[in-house]
C-alpha positions in Angstrom: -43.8 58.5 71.9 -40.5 58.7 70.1 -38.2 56.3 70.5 -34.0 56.5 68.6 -31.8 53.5 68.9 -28.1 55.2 68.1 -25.6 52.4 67.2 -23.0 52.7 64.7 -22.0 49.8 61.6 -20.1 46.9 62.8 -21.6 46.8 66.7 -22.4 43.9 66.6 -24.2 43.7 70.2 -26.2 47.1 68.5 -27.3 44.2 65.7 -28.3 41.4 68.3 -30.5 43.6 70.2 -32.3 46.0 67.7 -34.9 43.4 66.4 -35.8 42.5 70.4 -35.6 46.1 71.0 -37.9 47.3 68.7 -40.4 44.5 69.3 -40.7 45.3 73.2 -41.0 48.6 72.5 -43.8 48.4 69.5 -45.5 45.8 72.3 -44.8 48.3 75.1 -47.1 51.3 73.4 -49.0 52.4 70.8 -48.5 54.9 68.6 -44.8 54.7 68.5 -42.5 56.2 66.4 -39.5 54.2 66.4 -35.7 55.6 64.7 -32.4 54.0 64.2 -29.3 56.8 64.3 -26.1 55.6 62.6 -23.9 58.0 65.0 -21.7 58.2 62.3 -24.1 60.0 59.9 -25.7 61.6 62.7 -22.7 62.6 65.5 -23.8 66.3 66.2 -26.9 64.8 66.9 -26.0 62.4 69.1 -24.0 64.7 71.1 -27.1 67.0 71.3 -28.7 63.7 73.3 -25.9 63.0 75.9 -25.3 60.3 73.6 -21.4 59.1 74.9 -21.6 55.6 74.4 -23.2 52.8 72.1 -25.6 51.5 71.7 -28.0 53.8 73.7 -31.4 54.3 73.7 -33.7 58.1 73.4 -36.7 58.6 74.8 -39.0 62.0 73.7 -35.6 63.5 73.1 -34.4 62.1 76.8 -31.2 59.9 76.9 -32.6 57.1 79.2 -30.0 54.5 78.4 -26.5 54.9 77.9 -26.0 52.0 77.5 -27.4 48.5 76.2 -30.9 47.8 78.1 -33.0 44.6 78.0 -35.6 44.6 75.9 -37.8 44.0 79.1 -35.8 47.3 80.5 -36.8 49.3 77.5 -40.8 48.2 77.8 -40.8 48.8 81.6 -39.5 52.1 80.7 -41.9 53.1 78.0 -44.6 51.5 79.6 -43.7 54.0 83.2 -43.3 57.2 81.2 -46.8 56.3 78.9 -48.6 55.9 82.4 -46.9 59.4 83.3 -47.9 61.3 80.4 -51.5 60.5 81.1 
């Protein structure tokens, strides 16, 4: 499971959550391949995920959250679509 963070430089709520973020989601499945996008070095890319806002969270190439999610939002989420993919 792929998981991309998009935040740009100075966000500072994008720096307070990606530690938390990244722990709940590491905790949340295994085998998980995680990816912080700096929109600014990445913006076609973004845009190619619905990304319209920051910070926001991609899941398998699936904007999920467009905006900041808890990091208990992020495992429930991961943990839903690993049970899915079964």
């Amino acid at each position: 499971m792929k998981v991309e963070l998009f935040h740009a430089p100075g966000c500072s709520r994008c720096a307070a959550a990606r530690e938390s973020l990244r722990a709940a989601a590491e905790t949340a499945v295994t085998g998980l391949e995680w990816r912080e996008v700096n929109v600014l070095d990445a913006i076609d890319y973004a845009v190619e995920r619905g990304v319209l806002s920051l910070p926001a969270v991609v899941i398998d190439d699936q904007l999920v959250f467009s905006s900041l999610p808890t990091a208990q939002q992020l495992r429930a989420a991961l943990i839903s679509r690993n049970i899915r993919g079964r």
